[in-house]
C-alpha positions as CSV (number, residue, x, y, z in Angstrom):
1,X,73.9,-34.5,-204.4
2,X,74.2,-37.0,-201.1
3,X,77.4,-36.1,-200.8
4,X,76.9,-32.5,-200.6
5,X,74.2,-32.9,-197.9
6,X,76.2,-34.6,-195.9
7,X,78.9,-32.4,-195.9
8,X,76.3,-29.6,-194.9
9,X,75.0,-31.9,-192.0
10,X,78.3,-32.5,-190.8
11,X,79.2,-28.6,-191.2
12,X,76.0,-27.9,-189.0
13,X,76.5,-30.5,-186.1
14,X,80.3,-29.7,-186.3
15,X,80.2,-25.9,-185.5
16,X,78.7,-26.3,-182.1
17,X,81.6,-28.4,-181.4
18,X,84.1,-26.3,-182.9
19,X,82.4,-23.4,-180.4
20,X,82.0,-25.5,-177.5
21,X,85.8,-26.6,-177.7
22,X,86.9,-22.9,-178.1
23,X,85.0,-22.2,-174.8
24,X,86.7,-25.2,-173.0
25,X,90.0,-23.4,-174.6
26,X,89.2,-20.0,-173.1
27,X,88.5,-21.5,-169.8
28,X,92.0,-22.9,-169.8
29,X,93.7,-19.8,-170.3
30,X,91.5,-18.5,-167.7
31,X,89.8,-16.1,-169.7
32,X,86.5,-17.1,-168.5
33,X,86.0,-17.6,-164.7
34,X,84.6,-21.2,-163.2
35,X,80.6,-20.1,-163.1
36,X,80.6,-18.5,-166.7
37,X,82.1,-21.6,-167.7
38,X,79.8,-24.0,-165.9
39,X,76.9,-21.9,-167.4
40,X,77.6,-22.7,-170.9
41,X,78.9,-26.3,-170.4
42,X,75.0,-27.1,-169.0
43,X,73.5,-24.5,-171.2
44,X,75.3,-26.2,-174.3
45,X,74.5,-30.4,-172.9
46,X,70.6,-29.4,-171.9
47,X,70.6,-28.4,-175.6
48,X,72.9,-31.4,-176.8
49,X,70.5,-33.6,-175.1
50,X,67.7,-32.2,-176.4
51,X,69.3,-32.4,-180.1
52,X,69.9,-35.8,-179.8
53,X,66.2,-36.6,-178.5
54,X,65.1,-35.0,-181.7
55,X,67.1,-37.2,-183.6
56,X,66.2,-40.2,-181.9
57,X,62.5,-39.2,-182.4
58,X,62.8,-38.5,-186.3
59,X,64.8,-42.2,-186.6
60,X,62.0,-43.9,-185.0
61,X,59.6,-42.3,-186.8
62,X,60.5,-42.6,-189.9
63,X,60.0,-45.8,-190.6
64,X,56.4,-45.4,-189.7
65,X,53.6,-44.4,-191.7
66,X,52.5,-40.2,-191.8
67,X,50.4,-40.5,-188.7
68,X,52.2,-42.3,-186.6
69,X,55.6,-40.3,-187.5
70,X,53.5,-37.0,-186.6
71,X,52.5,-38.4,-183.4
72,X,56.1,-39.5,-182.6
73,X,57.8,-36.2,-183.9
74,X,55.4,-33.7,-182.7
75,X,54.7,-35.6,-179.4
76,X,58.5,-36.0,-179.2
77,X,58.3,-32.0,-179.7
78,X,56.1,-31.7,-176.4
79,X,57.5,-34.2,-174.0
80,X,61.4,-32.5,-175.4
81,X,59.7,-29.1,-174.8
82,X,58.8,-29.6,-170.9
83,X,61.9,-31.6,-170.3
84,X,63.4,-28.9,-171.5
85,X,61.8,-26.8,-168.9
86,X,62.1,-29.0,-165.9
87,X,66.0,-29.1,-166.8
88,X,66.7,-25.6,-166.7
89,X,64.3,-24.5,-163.6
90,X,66.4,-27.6,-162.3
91,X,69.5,-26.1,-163.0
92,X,68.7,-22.4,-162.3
93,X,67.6,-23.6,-158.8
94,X,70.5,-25.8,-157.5
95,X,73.2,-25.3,-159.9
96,X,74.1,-21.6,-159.2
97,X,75.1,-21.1,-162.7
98,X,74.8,-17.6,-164.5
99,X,71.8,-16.9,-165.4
100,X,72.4,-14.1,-168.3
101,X,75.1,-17.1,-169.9
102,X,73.1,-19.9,-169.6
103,X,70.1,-18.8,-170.6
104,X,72.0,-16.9,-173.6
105,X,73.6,-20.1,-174.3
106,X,70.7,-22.6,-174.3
107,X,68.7,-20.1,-176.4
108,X,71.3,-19.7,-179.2
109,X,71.9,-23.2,-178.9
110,X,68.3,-24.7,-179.0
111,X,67.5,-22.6,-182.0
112,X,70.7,-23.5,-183.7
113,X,70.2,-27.2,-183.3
114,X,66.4,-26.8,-184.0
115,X,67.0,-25.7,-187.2
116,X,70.0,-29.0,-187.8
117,X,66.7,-31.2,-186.8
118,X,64.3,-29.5,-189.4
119,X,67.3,-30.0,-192.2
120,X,67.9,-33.9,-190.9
121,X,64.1,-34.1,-190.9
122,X,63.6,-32.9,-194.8
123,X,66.6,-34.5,-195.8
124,X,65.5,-38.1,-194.6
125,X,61.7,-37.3,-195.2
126,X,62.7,-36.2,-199.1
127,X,65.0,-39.6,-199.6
128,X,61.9,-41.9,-198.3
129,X,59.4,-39.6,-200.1
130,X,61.8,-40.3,-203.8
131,X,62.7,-43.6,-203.1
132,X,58.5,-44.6,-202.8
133,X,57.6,-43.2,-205.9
């Protein structure tokens, strides 16, 4: 059963990758032009960096008892939420990437990865949860 969960984790954080990497590939054969490309490549780290904030927040809090792993999740949620924010006004203001791509592509990526934390978050939560009892 652990083994098939981890498969599936590594199946979810691997996709991105394998999506990311068949962008870089396009670029190469110059099938996208420099500012599409730029778009994703901060589109896709913004939400990379916000993925592995998320992870970062669940180890931490785990450990802890319910309220303070609420606070740390959900206050991790908040601070990730307006970094979030700051970063793209940042990059929509001096980057001069595209804004249809990199919007697009921090959307579908946020969402996608959003849903990796809430799987990593009852996986781990249901292990501690089972090994208490």
């Amino acid at each position: 059963m652990m083994l098939k969960k981890n498969r599936i984790l590594v199946l979810l954080i691997g996709l991105p990758l394998v999506s990311f990497i068949s962008i870089v590939i396009l670029y190469f054969l110059n099938y996208l032009n420099h500012q599409l490309f730029w778009s994703i490549l901060w589109g896709f780290s913004i939400s990379t960096l916000n993925l592995l904030l998320g992870l970062l927040n669940i180890k931490f809090g785990l450990d802890k008892s319910d309220k303070i792993f609420l606070v740390v999740v959900f206050g991790g949620l908040v601070f990730r939420l307006f970094l979030m924010l700051g970063l793209i006004i940042i990059a929509l203001k001096i980057l001069f990437v595209s804004l249809n791509s990199f919007i697009f592509t921090t959307f579908i990526y946020y969402f996608y990865y959003l849903m990796v934390e809430i799987f990593v978050l009852t996986l781990n939560k249901n292990i501690i949860i089972k090994t208490r009892q």
